[in-house]
C-alpha positions as a printed NumPy array, in Angstrom:
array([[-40.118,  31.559, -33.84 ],
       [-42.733,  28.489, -32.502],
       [-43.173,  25.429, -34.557],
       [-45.029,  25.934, -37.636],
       [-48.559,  24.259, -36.756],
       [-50.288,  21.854, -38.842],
       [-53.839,  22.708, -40.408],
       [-56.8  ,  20.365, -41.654],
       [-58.273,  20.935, -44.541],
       [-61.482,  22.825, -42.479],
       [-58.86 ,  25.331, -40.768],
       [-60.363,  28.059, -42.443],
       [-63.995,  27.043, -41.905],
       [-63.825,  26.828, -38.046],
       [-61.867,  30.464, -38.116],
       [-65.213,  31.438, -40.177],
       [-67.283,  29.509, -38.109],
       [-66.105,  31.056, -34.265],
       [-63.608,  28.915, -33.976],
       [-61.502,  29.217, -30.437],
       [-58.312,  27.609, -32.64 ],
       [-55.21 ,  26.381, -30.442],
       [-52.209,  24.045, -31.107],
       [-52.955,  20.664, -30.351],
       [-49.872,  17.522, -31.087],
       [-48.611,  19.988, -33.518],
       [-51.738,  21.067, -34.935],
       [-54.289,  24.157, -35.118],
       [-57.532,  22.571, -33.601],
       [-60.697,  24.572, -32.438],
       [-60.895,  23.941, -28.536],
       [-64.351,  25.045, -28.909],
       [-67.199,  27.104, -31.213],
       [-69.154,  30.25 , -30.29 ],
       [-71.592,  28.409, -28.262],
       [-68.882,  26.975, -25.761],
       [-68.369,  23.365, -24.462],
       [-71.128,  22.876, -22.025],
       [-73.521,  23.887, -24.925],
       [-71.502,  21.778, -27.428],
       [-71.114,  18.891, -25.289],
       [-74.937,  18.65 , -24.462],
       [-75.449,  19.04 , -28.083],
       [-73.874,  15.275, -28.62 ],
       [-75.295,  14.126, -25.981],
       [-78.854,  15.248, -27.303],
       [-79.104,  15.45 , -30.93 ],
       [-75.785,  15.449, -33.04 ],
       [-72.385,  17.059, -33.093],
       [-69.523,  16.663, -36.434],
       [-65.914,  16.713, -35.355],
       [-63.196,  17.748, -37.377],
       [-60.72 ,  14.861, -36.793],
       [-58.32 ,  14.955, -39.415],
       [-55.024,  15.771, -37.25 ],
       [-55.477,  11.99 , -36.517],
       [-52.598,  10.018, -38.372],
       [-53.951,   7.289, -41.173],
       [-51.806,   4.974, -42.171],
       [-51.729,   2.086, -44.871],
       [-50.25 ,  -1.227, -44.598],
       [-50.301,  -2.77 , -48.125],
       [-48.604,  -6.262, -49.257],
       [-49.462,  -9.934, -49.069],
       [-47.405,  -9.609, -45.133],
       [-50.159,  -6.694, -44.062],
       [-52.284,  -8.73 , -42.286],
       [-50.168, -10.935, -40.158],
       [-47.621,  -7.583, -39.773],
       [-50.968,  -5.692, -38.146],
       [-51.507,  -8.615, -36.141],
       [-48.126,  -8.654, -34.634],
       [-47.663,  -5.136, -34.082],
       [-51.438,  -4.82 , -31.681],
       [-52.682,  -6.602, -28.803],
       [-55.937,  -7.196, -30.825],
       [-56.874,  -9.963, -32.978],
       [-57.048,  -8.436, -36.692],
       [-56.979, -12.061, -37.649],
       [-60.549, -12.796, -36.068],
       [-62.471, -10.343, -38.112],
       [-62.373,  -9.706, -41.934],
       [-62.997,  -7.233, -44.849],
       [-66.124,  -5.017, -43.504],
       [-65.05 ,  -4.834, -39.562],
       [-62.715,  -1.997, -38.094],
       [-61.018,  -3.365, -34.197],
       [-59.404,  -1.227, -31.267],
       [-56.068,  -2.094, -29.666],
       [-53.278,  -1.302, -28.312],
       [-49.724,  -0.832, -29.846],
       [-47.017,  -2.164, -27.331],
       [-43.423,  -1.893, -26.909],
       [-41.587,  -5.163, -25.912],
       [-41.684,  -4.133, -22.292],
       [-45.7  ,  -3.803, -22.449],
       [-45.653,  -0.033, -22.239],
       [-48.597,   1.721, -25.003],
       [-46.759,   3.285, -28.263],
       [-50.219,   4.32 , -28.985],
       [-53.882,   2.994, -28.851],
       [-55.16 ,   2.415, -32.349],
       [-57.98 ,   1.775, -34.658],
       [-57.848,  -0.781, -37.498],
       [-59.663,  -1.442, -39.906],
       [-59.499,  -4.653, -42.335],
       [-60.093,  -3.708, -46.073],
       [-59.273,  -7.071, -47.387],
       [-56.034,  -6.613, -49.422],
       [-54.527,  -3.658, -47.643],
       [-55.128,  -2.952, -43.599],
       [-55.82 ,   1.147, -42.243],
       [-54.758,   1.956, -38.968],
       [-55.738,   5.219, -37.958],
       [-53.394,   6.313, -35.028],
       [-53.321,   9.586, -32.463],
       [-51.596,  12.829, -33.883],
       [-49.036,  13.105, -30.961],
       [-47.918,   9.435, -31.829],
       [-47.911,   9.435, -35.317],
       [-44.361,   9.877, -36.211],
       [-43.272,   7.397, -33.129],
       [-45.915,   4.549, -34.583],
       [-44.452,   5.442, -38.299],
       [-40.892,   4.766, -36.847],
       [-41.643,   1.908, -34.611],
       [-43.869,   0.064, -37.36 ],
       [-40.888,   0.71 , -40.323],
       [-37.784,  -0.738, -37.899],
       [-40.03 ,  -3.623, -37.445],
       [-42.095,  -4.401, -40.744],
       [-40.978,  -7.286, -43.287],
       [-40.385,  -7.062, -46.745],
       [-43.17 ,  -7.87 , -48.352],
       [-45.283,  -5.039, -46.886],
       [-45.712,  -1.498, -47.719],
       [-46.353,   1.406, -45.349],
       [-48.069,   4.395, -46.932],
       [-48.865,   7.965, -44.85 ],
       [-52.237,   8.873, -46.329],
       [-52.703,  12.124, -43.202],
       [-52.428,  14.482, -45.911],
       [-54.479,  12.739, -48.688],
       [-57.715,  12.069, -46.096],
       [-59.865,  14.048, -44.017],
       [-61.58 ,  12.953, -41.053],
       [-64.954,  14.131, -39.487],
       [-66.338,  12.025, -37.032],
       [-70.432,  12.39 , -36.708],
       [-71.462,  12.226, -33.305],
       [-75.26 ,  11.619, -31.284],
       [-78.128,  10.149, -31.07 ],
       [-79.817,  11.629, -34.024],
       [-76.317,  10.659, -35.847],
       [-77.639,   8.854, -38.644],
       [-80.624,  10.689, -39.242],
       [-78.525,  13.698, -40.268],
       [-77.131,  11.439, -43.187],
       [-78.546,  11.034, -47.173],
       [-78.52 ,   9.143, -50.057],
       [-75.831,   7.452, -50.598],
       [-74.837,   7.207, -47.357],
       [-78.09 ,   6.398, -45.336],
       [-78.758,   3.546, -47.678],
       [-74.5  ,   1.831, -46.735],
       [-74.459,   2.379, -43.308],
       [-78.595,   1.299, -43.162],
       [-77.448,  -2.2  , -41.35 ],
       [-73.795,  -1.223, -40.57 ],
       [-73.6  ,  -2.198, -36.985],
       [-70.673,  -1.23 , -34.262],
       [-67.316,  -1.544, -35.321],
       [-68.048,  -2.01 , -38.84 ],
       [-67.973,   0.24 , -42.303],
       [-69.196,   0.959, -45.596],
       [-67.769,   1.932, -48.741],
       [-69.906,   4.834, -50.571],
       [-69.233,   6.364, -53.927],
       [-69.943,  10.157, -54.189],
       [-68.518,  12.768, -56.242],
       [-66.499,  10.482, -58.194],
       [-64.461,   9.295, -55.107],
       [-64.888,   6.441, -52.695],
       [-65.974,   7.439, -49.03 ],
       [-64.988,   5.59 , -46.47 ],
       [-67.528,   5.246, -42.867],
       [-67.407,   3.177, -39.769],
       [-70.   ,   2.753, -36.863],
       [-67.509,   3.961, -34.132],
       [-66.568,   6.846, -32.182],
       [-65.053,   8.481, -29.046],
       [-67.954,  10.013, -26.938],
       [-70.603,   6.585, -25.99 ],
       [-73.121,   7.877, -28.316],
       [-73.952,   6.393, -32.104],
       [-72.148,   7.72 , -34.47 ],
       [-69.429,   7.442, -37.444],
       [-66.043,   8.007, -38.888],
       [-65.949,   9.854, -41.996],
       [-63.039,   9.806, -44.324],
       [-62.913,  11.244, -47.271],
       [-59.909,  12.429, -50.118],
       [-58.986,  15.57 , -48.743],
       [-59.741,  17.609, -51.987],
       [-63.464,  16.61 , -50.849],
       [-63.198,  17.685, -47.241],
       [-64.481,  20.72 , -47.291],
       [-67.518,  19.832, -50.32 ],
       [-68.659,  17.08 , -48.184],
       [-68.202,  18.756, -44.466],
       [-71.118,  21.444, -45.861],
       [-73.241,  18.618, -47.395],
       [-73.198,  17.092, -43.809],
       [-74.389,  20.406, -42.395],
       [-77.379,  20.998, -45.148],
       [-77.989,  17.097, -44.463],
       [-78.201,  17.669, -40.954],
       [-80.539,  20.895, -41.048],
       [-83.017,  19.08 , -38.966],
       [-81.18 ,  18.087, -36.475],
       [-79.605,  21.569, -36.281],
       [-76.06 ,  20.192, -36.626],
       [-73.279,  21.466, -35.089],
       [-69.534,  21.76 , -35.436],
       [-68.085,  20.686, -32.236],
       [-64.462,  21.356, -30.762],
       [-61.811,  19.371, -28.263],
       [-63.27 ,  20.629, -25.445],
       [-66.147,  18.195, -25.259],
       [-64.591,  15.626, -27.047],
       [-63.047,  15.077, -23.858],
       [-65.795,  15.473, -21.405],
       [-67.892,  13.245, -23.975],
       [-64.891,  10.677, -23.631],
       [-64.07 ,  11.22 , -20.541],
       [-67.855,  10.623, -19.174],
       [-68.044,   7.209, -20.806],
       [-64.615,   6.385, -19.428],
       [-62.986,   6.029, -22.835],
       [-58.842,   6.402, -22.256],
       [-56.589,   9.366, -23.668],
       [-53.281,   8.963, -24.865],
       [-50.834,  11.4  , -22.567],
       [-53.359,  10.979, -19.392],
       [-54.322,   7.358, -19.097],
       [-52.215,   5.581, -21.573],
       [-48.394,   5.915, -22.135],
       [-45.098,   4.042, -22.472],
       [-45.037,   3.376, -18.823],
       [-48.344,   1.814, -18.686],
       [-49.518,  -1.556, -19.828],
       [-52.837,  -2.001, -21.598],
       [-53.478,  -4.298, -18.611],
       [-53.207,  -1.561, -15.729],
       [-55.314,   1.333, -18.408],
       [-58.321,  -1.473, -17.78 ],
       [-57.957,  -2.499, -21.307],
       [-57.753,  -6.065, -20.682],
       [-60.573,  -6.893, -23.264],
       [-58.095,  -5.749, -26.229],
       [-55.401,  -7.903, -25.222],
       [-55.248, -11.366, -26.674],
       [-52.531, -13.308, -24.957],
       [-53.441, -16.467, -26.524],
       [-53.611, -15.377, -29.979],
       [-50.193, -16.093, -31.055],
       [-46.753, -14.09 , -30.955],
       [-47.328,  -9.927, -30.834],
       [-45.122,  -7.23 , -29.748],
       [-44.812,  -6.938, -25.528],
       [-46.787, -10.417, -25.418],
       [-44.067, -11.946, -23.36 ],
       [-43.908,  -8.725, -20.885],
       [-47.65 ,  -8.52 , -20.536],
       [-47.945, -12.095, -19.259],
       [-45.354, -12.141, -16.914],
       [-46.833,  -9.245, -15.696],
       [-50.513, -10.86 , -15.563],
       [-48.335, -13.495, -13.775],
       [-47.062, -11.062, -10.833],
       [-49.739,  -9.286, -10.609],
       [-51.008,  -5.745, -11.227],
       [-49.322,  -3.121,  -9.072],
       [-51.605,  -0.382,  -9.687],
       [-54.977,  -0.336, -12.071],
       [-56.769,   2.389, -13.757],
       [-60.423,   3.531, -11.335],
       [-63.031,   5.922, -11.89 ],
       [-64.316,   8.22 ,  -8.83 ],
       [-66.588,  10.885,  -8.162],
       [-65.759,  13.532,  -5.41 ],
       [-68.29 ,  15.678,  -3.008],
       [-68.712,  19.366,  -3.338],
       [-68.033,  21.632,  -6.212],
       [-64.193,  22.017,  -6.57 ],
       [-63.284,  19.558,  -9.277],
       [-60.23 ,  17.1  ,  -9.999],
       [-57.736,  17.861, -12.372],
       [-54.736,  15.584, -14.11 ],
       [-52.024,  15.52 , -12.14 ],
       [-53.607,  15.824,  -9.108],
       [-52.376,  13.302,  -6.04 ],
       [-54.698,  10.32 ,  -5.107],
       [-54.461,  10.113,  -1.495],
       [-55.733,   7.493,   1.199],
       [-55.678,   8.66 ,   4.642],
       [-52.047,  10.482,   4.635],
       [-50.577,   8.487,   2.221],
       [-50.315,   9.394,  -1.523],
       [-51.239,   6.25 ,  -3.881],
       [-51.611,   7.713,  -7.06 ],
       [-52.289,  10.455,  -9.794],
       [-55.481,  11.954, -11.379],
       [-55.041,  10.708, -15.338],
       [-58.426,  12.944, -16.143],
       [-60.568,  14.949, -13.883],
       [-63.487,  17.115, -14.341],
       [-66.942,  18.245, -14.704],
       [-69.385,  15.522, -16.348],
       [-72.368,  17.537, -17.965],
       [-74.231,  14.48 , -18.159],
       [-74.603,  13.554, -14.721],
       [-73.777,  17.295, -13.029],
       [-70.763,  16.384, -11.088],
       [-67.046,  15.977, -10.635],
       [-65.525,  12.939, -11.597],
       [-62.264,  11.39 , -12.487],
       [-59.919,   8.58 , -12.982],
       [-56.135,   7.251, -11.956],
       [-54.247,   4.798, -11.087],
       [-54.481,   3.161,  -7.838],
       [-52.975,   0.153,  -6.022],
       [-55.726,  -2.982,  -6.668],
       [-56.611,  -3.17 ,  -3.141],
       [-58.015,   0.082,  -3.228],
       [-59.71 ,  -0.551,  -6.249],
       [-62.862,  -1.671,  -5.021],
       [-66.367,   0.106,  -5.4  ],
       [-67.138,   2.349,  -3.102],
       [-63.655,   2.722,  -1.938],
       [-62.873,   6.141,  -0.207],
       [-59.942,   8.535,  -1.973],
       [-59.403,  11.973,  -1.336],
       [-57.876,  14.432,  -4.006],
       [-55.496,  16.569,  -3.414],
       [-56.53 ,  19.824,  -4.916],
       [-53.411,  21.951,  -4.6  ],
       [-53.885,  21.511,  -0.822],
       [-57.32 ,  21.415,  -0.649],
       [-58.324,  17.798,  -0.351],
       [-61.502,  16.681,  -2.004],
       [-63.951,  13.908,  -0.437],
       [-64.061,  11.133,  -2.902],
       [-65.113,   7.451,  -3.64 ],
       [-64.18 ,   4.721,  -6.475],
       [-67.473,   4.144,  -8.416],
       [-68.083,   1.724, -11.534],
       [-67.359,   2.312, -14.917],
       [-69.235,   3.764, -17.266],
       [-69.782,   6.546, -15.458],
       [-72.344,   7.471, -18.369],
       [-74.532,   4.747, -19.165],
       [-77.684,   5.921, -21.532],
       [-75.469,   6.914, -24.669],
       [-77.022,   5.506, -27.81 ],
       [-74.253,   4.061, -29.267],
       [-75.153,   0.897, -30.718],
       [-73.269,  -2.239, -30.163]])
């Protein structure tokens, strides 16, 4: 018999609702709804689309150690913001290779760090060999649900009490909103380039406040949306996915996320491996491309430039949005320059292509 898979507390919903369920990190996760992912894609992109999220790992760092523990364990600084702002970084080993990429956010006395669900028992392991004494680790997956609430019509699809918290809640930070008896937690962040928020909620809630969203959202003719545009969304605005972009063999540096590595903040985990290797120099970096024609690129795919293989396809596609194929890998960083000419090797079909710039999306409405 398989592995028993995992199910969120809106299982049962998306079978109700059309759901195209299939197991994802261990999980039963709708790939997509009745309407299909072009539909459900363009839906974000338009009005406003709710994710169910909640195979995401949450974890708790509690103690008067939780804050400088964080700090150490990401390539962010947690120490530069305070109660009220969520950050994105990455989680190193001490050779520089990505454990996981991470959100965290600081609520004052204890720290959240929501991680990916193929990487939450590896982060849970890697964070316990390391942590001090005077901090507790708590697994609250099972006691929280997650919806993320997605589009340009985002907030409009939200009521009393929670239009009037997240009213002048800008990017990257969150709200605390009592309803039901039960504190809500919501951040101004997401995974597709448009506005949008984080929703968690105590899991005996879930379902209660998932349908509230939907009568909220009447308007707007809210959607449930499954992981088949969540990755075209992400994938369109260039955002990287653990298992195709990032991994243990890649540095945060090379997966372009230079911006969430702060070398000069102090001592953290694969600090010293990340600057010698800033040192030496990059051997390959992480490009976006568009190809010609209408067979598309695909992970795993070989980058090739004139006979000569120089890298893989990390994610590769159809964008909606912009009505093309488009991609990214790793390349060396002399072939990393715009307009650049690649070719894709398509199971022996080789696909005209070029590096372009990043975003390949640029008129999302998320607001920073």
């Amino acid at each position: 018999m398989g592995e028993q898979l995992r199910k969120t507390p809106y299982h049962d919903l998306h079978v109700r609702n059309g759901g195209k369920m299939v197991p994802f990190a261990g999980w039963s996760m709708p790939v997509q709804f009745r309407n299909g992912i072009l539909h459900e894609h363009r839906k974000v992109r338009g009005s406003a689309g709710v994710f169910d999220v909640s195979h995401m790992g949450r974890i708790y760092f509690r103690g008067p150690g939780a804050v400088a523990f964080v700090n150490y364990l990401i390539t962010n600084n947690l120490e530069r913001i305070g109660r009220g702002r969520l950050l994105y970084g990455a989680l190193c080993n001490h050779d520089g290779g990505i454990i996981d990429d991470v959100t965290v956010y600081h609520l004052g006395d204890e720290i959240l760090m929501v991680v990916n669900a193929a990487n939450a028992d590896a982060v849970w392991k890697w964070a316990s060999e390391l942590k001090p004494g005077d901090v507790e680790m708590v697994d609250a997956t099972s006691d929280l649900a997650q919806i993320a609430l997605q589009g340009p019509q985002a907030e409009s699809c939200l009521a009393a009490p929670f239009d009037a918290a997240v009213k002048d809640v800008g990017y990257y930070g969150y709200a605390h909103v009592s309803w039901e008896g039960a504190q809500i937690l919501i951040s101004r962040n997401g995974y597709t380039g448009e506005d949008g928020f984080e929703i968690y909620v105590p899991t005996q809630l879930a379902v209660p406040l998932w349908e509230t969203l939907f009568r909220w959202g009447s308007a707007a003719q809210l959607e449930p949306v499954g992981l088949g545009a969540r990755d075209s969304l992400r994938m369109e605005v260039n955002y990287a996915l653990y298992g195709n972009e990032l991994n243990t063999d890649v540095s945060p540096l090379e997966a372009g996320l230079r911006w969430v590595v702060k070398l000069k903040k102090g001592d953290f985990v694969g600090r010293e491996a990340l600057l010698a290797q800033k040192k030496a120099g990059l051997r390959r970096t992480l490009v976006g491309f568009e190809v010609a024609g209408k067979r598309l690129p695909r992970h795993g795919h070989p980058i090739r430039s004139g006979a000569e293989e120089i890298g893989v396809v990390t994610s590769g596609g159809y964008c909606p949005s912009l009505d093309r194929g488009m991609g990214m890998g790793f390349v060396p960083p002399e072939l990393a320059e715009i307009g650049t000419p690649l070719a894709i090797d398509a199971r022996g079909a080789l696909l005209e292509a070029k590096v372009v710039e990043r975003p390949f999306y640029r008129k999302g409405s998320v607001k920073r």
